[in-house]
N, C-alpha and C positions, 0 to 999 in steps of 0.2 A: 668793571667793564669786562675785564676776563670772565668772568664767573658767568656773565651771564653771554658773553659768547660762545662760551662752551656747552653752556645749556640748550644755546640755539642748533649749534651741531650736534648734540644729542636727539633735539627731536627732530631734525632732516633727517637723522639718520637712522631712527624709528618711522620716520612716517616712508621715510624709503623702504626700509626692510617689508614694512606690512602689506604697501604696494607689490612689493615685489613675489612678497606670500601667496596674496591673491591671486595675482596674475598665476604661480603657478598651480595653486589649488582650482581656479576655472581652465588652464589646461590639463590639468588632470584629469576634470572632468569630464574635458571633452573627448579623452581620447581613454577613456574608460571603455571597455571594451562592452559590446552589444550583449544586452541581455534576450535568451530566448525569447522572452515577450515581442522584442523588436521583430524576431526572427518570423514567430508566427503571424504578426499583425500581418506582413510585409506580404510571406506568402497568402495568405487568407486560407490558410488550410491549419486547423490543432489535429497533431497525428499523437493516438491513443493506441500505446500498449496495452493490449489485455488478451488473456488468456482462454477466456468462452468456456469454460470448463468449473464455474466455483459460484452453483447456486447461496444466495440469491444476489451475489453482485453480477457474475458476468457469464452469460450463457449463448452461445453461440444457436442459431435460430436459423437454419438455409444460409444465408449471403449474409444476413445481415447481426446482430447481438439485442439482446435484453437482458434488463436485471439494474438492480439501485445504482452500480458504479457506472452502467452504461446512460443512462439519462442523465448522471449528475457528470459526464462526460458532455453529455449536448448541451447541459444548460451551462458549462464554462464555458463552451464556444461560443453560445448564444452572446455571452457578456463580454467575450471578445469581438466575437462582432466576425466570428470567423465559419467555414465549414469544420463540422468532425469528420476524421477520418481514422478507421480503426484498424489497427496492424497486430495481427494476429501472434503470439507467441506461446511459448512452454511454459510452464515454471521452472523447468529446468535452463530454458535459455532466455530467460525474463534480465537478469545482469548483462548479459552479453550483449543481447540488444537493445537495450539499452543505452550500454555504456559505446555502444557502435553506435547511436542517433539517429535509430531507423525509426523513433519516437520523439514527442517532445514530453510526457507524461505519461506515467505507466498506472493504469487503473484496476480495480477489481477483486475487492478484498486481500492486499495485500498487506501481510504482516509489518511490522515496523520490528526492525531485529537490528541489533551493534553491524553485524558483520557488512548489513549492506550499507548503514549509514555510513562507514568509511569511504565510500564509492558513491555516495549520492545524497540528496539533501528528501527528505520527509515533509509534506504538508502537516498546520496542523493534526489530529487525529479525527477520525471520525466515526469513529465508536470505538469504545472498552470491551474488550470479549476474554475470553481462555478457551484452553484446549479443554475435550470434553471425549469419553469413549463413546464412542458409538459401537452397538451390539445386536446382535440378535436377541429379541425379548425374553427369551427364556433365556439368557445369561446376564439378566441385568442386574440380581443378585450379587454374584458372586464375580463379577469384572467390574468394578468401582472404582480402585486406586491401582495404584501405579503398583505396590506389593503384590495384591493380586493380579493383575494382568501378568505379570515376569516371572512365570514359571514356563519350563520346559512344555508342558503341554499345550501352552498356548501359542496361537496364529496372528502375528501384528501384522499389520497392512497396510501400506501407504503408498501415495503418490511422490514422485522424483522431484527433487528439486526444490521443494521449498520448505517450509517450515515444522510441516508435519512430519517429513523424513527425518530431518533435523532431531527431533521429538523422540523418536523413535528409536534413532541411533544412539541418542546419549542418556536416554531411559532404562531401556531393555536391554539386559545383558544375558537371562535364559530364555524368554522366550524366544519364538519362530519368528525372525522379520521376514517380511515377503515383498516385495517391489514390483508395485503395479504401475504398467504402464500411462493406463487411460482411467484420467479422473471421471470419466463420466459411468464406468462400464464396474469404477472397484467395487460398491455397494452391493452388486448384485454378488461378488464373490462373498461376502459375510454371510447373506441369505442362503446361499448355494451349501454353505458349511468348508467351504474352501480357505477362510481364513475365518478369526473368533472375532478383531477386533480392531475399528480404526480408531486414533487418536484425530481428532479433529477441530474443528474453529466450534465455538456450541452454536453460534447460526447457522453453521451450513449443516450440524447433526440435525439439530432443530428439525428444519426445511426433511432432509432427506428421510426423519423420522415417517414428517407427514406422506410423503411418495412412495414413501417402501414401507407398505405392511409387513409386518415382522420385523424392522429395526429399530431398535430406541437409544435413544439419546440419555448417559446416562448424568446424573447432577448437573444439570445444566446452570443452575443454579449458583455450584460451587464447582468452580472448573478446576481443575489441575496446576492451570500457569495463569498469569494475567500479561495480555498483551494488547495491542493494541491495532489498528489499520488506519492506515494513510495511503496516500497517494504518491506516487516515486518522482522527483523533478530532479533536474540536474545541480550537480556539487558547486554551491559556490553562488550562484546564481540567485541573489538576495531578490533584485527586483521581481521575478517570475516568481518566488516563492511569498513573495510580499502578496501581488494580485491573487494568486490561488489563495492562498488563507483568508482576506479580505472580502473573497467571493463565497469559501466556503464560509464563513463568521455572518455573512447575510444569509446564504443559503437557511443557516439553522436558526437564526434571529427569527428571521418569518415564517418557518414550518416547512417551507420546501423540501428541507433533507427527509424533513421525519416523513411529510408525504409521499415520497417517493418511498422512502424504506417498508412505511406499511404495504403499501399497495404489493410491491415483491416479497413481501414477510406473509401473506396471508394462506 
């Protein structure tokens, strides 16, 4: 009769405990702190970082933007069920505000690099790329690799702030680095003869190949680095990184991504 009293307060005292797990595993969850998603729903506004400056995702147009990351920007909100609203930045101050929440997702060909994912969480990827030189056609010869380009004679040129600078700085030890301001305006310095040579994403050489007579894009083929682009969401924040992947994973199931990428690739 002992044995089996003691067994009896064995499982009161198991079925106790487990109750009492639960209870506080469903308080846990209730006081799990709000996921952006909730944030956005609530207001009915997705506010999009992007930078308008980095054909063919995000190009700044009068008032408004065009390019692959800006529509695939309105069909997330469309699946939210919310307005887009787009908040202009640098690449230079693309972390800052950021990490200030003057955005809910940062859009537009940006790189997926260590340094930022300490600071932030990455959507799946959505597209595989590398850097690639971009040149004036009569140097497409002789500026191929990273040996070549890093002599003294030559003119590197890049935009501040993001990943091409990056490139640039821990590549080149003799050649000329040059820092330009305005992504949209540096192309014309290669043509001009003002600088030899930008290092690049190979879609946006690509693209810019086609616009500027006289610049080519060089191995596009075989790029320099392999890197990748996503989309910036905040640290930590499973649920909102859950629906953004799950939106993007349909986007590309059905052809949406690709149609959108052609249509601005052309």
């Amino acid at each position: 009769m002992k044995i089996i009293a003691l067994v009896a307060d064995a499982v009161r005292g198991a079925a106790f405990l487990t109750t009492m797990g639960l209870a506080c595993a469903g308080a846990a969850r209730a006081q799990a702190p709000a996921s952006q998603l909730d944030t956005i729903l609530s207001a009915g506004t997705l506010r999009i970082c992007t930078a308008g400056d980095y054909k063919p995702f995000t190009v700044a147009v009068g008032e408004g933007y065009e390019g692959v990351d800006i529509e695939m920007a309105q069909s997330l909100a469309k699946a939210l069920g919310v307005e887009p609203r787009f908040v202009r930045t640098k690449w230079a101050d693309l972390m800052p505000d950021f990490l200030a929440g003057k955005c809910d997702i940062a859009m537009g060909g940006i790189g997926v690099t260590l340094e930022r994912q300490k600071r932030a969480f990455y959507s799946a990827p959505t597209l595989a790329t590398g850097k690639v030189p971009l040149v004036r056609c009569a140097d497409k010869d002789r500026l191929q690799t990273v040996a070549d380009i890093d002599k003294p004679g030559t003119t590197v040129i890049f935009n501040p702030g993001g990943t091409n600078e990056r490139f640039a700085r821990t590549s080149f030890k003799q050649a000329k680095l040059q820092l330009h301001t305005d992504n949209v305006s540096i192309f014309d310095e290669i043509l001009a003869g003002r600088a030899d040579v930008m290092i690049t994403e190979a879609r946006e050489a690509t693209i810019q190949e086609k616009l500027k007579p006289g610049l080519c894009a060089v191995n596009t083929d075989k790029p320099l680095t392999f890197s990748e682009i996503a989309y910036l969401l905040p640290r930590g924040d499973v649920v909102f990184k859950a629906f953004v992947d799950q939106w993007l994973h349909i986007a590309k199931s059905t052809g949406e991504y690709q149609r959108i990428f052609d249509k601005h690739f052309r």
